[in-house]
DRENTORLUM-574363 format. One record per residue (C-alpha): residue number from 1; y, x, z. Coordinates in steps of 0.02 Angstrom, whole numbers. Layout:
<recs>
{NUM {Y X Z}},
...
</recs>
This chain:
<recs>
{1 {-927 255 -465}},
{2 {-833 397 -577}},
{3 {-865 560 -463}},
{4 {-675 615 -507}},
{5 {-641 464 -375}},
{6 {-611 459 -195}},
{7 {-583 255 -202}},
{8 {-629 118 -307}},
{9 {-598 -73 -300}},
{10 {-695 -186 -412}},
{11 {-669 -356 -457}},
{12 {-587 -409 -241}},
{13 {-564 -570 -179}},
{14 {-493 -631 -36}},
{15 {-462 -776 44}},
{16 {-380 -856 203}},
{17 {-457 -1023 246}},
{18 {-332 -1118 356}},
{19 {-351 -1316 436}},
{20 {-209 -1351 280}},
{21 {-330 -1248 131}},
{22 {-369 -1090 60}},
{23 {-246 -970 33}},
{24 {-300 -848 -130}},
{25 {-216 -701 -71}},
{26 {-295 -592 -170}},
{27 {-399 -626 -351}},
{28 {-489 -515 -407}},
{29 {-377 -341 -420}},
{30 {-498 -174 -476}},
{31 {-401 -4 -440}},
{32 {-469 161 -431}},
{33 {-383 316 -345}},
{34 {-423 489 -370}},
{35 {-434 647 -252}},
{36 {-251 732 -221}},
{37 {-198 555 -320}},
{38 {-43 451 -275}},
{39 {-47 257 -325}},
{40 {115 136 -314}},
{41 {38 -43 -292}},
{42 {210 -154 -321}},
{43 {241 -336 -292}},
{44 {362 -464 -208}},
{45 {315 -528 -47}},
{46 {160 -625 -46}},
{47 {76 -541 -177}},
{48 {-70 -481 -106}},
{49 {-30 -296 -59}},
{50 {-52 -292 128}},
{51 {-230 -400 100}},
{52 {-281 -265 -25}},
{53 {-256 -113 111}},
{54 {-337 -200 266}},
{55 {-481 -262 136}},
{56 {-495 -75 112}},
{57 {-488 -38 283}},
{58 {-609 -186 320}},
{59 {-466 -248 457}},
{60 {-449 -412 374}},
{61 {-437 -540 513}},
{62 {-591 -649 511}},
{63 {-566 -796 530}},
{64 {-473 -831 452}},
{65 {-482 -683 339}},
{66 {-640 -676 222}},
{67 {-681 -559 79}},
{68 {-741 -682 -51}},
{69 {-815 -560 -176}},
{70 {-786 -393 -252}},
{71 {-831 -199 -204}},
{72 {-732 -69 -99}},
{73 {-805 94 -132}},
{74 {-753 248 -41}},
{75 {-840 421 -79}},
{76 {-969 306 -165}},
{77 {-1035 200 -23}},
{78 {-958 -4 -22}},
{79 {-874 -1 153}},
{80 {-906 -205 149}},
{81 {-1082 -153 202}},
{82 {-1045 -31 341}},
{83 {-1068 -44 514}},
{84 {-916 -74 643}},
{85 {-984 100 706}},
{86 {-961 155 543}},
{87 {-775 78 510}},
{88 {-712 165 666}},
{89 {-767 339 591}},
{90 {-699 292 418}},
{91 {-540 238 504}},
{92 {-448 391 546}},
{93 {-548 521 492}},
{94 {-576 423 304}},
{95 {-444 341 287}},
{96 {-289 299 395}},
{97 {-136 197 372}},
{98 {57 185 408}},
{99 {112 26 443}},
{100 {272 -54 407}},
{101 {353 -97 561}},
{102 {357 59 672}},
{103 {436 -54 814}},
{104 {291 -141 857}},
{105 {153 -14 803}},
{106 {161 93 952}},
{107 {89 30 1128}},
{108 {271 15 1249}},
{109 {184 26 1410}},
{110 {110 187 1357}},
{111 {186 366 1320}},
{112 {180 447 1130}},
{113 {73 577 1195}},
{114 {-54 473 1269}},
{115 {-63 358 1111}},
{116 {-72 517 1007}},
{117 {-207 585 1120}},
{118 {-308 433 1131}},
{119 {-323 454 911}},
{120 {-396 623 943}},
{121 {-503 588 1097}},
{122 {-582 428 1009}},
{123 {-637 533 831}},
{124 {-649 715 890}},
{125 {-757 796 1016}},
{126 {-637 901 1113}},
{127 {-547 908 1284}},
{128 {-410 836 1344}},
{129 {-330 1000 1363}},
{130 {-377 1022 1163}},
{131 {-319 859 1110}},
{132 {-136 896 1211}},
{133 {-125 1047 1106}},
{134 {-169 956 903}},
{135 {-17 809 965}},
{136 {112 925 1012}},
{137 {80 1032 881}},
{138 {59 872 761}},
{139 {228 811 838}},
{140 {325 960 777}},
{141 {255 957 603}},
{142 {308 805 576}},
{143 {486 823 654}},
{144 {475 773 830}},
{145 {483 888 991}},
{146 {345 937 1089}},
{147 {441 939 1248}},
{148 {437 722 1195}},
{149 {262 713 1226}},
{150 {280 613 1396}},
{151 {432 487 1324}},
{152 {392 327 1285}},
{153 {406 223 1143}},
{154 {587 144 1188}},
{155 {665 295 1201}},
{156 {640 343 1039}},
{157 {765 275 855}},
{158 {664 194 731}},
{159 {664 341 616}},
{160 {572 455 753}},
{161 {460 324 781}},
{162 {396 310 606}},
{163 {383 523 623}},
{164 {245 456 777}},
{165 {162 350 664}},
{166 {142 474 529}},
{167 {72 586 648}},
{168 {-36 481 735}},
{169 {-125 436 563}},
{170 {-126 628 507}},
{171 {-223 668 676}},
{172 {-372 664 610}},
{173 {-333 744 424}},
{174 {-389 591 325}},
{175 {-437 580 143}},
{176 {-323 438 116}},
{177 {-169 373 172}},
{178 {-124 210 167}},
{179 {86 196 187}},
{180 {113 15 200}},
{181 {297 -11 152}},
{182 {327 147 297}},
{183 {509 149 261}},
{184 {556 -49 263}},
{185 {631 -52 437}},
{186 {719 116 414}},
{187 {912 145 361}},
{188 {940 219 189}},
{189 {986 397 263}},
{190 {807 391 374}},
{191 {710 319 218}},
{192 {742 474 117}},
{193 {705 585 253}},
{194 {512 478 300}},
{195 {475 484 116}},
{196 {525 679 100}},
{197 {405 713 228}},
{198 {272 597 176}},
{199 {253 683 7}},
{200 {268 860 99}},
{201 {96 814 192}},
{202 {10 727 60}},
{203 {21 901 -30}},
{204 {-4 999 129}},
{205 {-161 898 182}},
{206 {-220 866 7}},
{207 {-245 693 21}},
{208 {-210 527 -86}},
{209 {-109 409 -44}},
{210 {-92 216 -93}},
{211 {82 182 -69}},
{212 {112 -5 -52}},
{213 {300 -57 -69}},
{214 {416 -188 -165}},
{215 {528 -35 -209}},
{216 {511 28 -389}},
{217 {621 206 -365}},
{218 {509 250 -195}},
{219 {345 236 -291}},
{220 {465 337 -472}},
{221 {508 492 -347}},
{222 {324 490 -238}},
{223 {200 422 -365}},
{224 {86 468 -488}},
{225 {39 320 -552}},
{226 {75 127 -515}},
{227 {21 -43 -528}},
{228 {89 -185 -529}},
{229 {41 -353 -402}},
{230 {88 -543 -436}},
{231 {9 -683 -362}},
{232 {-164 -576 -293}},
{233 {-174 -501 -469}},
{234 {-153 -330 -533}},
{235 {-36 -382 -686}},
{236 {17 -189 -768}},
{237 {-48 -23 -728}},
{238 {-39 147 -783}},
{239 {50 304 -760}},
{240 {234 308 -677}},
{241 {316 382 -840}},
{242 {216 252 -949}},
{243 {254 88 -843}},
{244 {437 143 -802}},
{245 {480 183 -996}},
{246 {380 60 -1092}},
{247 {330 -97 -977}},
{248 {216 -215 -1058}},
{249 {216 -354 -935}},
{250 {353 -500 -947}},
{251 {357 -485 -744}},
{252 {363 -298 -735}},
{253 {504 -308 -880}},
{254 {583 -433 -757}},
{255 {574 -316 -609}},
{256 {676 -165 -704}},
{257 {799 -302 -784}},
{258 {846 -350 -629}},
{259 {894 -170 -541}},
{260 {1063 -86 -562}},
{261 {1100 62 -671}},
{262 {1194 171 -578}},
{263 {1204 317 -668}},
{264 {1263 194 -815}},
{265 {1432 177 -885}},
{266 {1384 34 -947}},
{267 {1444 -141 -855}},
{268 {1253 -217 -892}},
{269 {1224 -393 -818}},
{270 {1074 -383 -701}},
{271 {930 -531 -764}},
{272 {829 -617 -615}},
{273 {667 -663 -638}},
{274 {694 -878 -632}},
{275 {595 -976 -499}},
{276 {502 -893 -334}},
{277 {308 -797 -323}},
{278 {208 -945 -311}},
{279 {123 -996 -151}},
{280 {-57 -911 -144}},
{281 {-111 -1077 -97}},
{282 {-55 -1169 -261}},
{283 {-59 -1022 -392}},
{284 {-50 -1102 -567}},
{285 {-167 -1126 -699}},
{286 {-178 -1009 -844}},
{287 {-76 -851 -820}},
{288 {-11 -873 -633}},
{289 {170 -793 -704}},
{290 {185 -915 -832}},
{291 {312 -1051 -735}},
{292 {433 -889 -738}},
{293 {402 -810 -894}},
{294 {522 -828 -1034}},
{295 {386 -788 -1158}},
{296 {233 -908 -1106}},
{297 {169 -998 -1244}},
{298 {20 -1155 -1214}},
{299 {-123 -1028 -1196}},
{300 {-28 -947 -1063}},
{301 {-27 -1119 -963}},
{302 {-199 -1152 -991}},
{303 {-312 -989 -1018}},
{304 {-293 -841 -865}},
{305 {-278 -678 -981}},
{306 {-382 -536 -956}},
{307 {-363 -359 -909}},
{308 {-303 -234 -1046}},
{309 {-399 -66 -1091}},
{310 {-336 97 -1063}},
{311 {-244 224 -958}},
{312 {-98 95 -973}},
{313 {-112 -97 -982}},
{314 {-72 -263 -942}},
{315 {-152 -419 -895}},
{316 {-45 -525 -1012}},
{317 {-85 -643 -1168}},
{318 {67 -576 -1255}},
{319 {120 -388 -1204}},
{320 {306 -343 -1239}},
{321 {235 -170 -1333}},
</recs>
């Protein structure tokens, strides 16, 4: 493992085995992120990206969850290997994570503060008294009112509740911070607000983050770098500036085809990507994009390509640069 980084994914598989097959969710994807680093992992629905983060941290359900093959390293020790004992300490005070849906993340029958308290109590030896004191003061970093601390979950909007979320995974000052789409069930107004404050603790906290999301322009104002996800696969990655001016991949080509120019005078005709993300239970031979790709040529249909070399690259037979 390169000492310059905090996490490292080589060569992960997993797979869901169901009574009607195996779904492939995720095929063999290698990503590394460095201390104070911020990775975009991008992809349609289905592509693998919430797998990857509970593979990570080791929440995949089992069954029928299983992690076929690969290596999760974090700080330099596989987490596959470690202990439930161990997972609970890693979770929280390692690594925590945002999910995407703060509507059903948050216990109803319980107040924010005792959620928020029961974080603390669980990783830090303190008293209750102690652990009062880090929410509320947690709760006003991120936005929300002390004098809340006793409220419960349905009397808060969905943008406060997120603000919960965030602080409930910041409790512990983790070295990573998973944000699983965290602004997906948010308005527009609230999504630039969550994301604002997002990047304001990452560099408060100094932590990395691996922001997972289907939106290209989150991961261009928030990111340093990004990859891209089809079909289980890590298909393009490299640096935001790099992928976002010169795209190599036919499918990450497609993606920024098929946004609107605003700030254009130009009347340019948006290009969809033809057909759907295949099923992760019937990916195709060959290059799993090539049904969609306007480029693919008979060794695309036949031979999977490999992995390019170099800060930026692409996982493609034919790269567009």
């Amino acid at each position: 493992m390169n000492k310059g980084n905090i996490l490292e994914i080589h060569n992960l598989h997993v797979h869901y085995r169901t009574d009607i097959g195996v779904a492939r969710a995720v095929n063999g994807i290698s990503i590394t992120l460095a201390k104070g680093e911020s990775l975009g992992l991008v992809g349609e629905t289905g592509a693998g990206k919430t797998t990857t983060a509970l593979a990570i941290m080791q929440l995949v359900p089992d069954p029928p969850g299983v992690i076929e093959e690969g290596e999760i390293f974090f700080k330099g020790k596989n987490v596959i290997y470690n202990s439930e004992k161990e997972n609970q300490k890693m979770r929280g005070d390692g690594i925590s994570m945002i999910s995407q849906d703060p509507m059903t993340a948050l216990n109803p029958v319980m107040t924010v503060g005792e959620q928020l308290m029961e974080v603390i109590l669980q990783h830090k030896k303190v008293s209750k008294k102690e652990a009062e004191e880090m929410a509320k003061e947690l709760m006003e970093t991120v936005g929300v009112k002390a004098d809340r601390f006793r409220d419960f979950p349905h009397q808060f909007s969905g943008g406060m509740k997120q603000r919960v979320i965030i602080a409930m995974a910041l409790l512990c000052k983790p070295e990573i911070l998973i944000a699983d789409e965290p602004t997906t069930a948010l308005d527009v107004t609230i999504q630039a607000q969550v994301l604002e404050l997002i990047q304001s603790l990452i560099k408060q906290y100094d932590m990395s983050m691996l922001l997972i999301t289907h939106d290209l322009g989150v991961v261009g104002e928030v990111c340093d770098r990004v990859a891209i996800m089809y079909a289980g696969q890590i298909v393009e990655e490299g640096s935001v500036l790099d992928v976002y001016t010169a795209p190599q991949h036919p499918y990450t080509q497609g993606l920024f085809d098929s946004l609107p120019e605003i700030d254009s005078d130009e009347n340019r005709k948006l290009i969809s990507i033809p057909g759907v993300a295949p099923s992760a239970m019937e990916i195709p031979s060959g290059c799993a994009f090539h049904p969609r790709c306007r480029y693919k040529q008979t060794i695309c249909e036949q031979t999977p390509p490999i992995n390019g070399e170099g800060t930026h690259w692409c996982r493609c037979h034919f790269p567009l640069r």
